[in-house]
C-alpha positions, 0 to 999 in steps of 0.5 A: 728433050729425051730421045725415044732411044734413051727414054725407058721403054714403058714396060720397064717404068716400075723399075725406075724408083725402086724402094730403099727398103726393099734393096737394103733388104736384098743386101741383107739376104746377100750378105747372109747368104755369103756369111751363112757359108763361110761357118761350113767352108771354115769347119771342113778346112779347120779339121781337115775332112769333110768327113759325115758330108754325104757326096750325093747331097752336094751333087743334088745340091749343086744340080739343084743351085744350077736349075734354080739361077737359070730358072730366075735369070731366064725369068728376070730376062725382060728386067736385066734387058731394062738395064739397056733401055735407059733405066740406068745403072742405080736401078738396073743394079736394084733390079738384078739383086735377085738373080745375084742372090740365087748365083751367090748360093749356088756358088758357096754351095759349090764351094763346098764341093770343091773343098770336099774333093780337097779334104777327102775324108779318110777311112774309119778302120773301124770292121763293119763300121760305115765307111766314107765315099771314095775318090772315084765316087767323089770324082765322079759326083763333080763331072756329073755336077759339070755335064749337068751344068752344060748340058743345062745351060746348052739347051738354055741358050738355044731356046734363047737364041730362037726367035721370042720376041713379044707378040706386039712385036716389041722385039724389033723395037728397040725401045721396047724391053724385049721378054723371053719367048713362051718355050724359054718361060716352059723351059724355065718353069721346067728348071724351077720345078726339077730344081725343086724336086732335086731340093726336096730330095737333096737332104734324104742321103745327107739325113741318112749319112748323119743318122748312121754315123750318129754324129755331126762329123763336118757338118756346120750347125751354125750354118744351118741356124742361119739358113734355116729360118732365112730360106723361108725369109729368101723364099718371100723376098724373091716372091715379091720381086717382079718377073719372078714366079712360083718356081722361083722361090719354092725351092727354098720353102722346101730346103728351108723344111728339110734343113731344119729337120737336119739341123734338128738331128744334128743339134741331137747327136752334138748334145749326146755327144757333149754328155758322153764326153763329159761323163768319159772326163769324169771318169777319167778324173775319178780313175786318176784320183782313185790312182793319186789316193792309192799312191799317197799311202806308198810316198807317205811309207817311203818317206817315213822309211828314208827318216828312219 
């Protein structure tokens, strides 16, 4: 006979058969979200600049990613206190697939920072031409990037160290799953919304950044072919998970939008830039041939004059 400490608490029984389908395809988001960012880590290393990033878009973004994986590990908090309650590992792995999701894309976004701060980009020499972000600015786009996170997560866990225990008193259970307090769920509302705006502003300073150099510079398009369409796809897979709530998934709805049209612009400037480089090698070769059909006449003379 199972003890009342081992049996899982009644609020956590929906946990204890998760579908097949539905964690094969968290797996697949999981796994798309680690590929989707391998294609910008792999560009911005390969050319050795992080020139056409723009540093406001990575600190929007990773204060963005912060409020998001805190806003769904406070809402998940009653689901991962399953995985104390007897529901077992298999199913309390299943059951934190969501909040693996959202800390995995605010670690590769973070990533991304990082290697911006590596392979600073360079000054064009070009006079009244746009230049890039310096040092300080990019030093100083991680310690705000830092003290966001800290703070954020500071206030976090004092909300979570007040006393939230249910109203049935399921907090002093121990069989009983226990669920954040009503201040910590306003609070965690209050990230998924601000994660939200820092979204849908996120993408203004790097449209701007890749309108006025007129080209992709750094930037990957086939990270944001995968993206795109997959945050809308994120976007419904953390809507049918439970404990999630609308400011969880709206984030993605909004950067799913605002990545397309960059992506849009972007696959503009790279087909203008496609053709201008090959009318720059026609040129190049009607110039050669046009110098190669002025020689010939010189070498035929010369060796005519050697015969004689």
């Amino acid at each position: 006979m199972e003890s009342p400490l081992s049996a899982p608490a009644a609020e956590c029984t929906s946990l204890l058969n998760p579908s097949v389908l539905n964690l094969v395809f968290s797996f697949v988001i999981l796994f798309g979200i680690l590929v989707s960012y391998l294609p910008q880590h792999i560009r911005i290393i390969s050319r050795g600049t992080s020139e056409g990033i723009s540093p406001l878009f990575l600190l929007l973004g990773v204060t963005s990613g912060t409020c998001a994986f805190l806003n769904i590990l406070i809402l998940s908090w009653g689901v991962l206190g399953c995985c104390s309650k007897g529901i077992g590992p298999f199913n309390c792995f299943a059951a934190s697939m969501g909040v693996a999701q959202v800390g995995t894309q605010w670690l590769c976004f973070a990533i991304i920072l990082a290697l911006y701060l590596i392979f600073l980009p360079q000054p064009t020499g070009i006079p009244g031409g746009p230049q890039p972000a310096t040092k300080k600015t990019a030093v100083a786009v991680s310690i705000g990037s830092i003290v966001h996170l800290a703070a954020m997560g500071a206030i976090t866990l004092y909300l979570g160290a007040l006393k939230g225990a249910p109203e049935d008193g399921a907090g002093d259970d121990p069989t009983r799953a226990l669920h954040p307090s009503a201040a910590l769920v306003n609070w965690a509302n209050f990230l998924g919304v601000q994660s939200t705006v820092l979204a849908s502003i996120q993408y203004i300073p790097q449209l701007f950044t890749t309108w006025r150099l007129k080209h992709v510079g750094s930037l990957s398009i086939p990270m944001m072919c995968i993206q795109t369409p997959g945050s809308f796809v994120w976007a419904i897979s953390l809507a049918t998970r439970e404990g999630t709530r609308w400011s969880s998934w709206a984030t993605y709805v909004v950067t799913g939008c605002l990545q397309g049209a960059l992506l849009a612009m972007c696959i503009t400037w790279e087909i203008a830039d496609r053709k201008a480089r090959r009318k720059a090698e026609v040129v190049a070769e009607a110039v050669a041939a046009r110098g190669q059909g002025e020689r010939q006449p010189l070498l035929q003379a010369q060796r005519t004059g050697e015969q004689e």
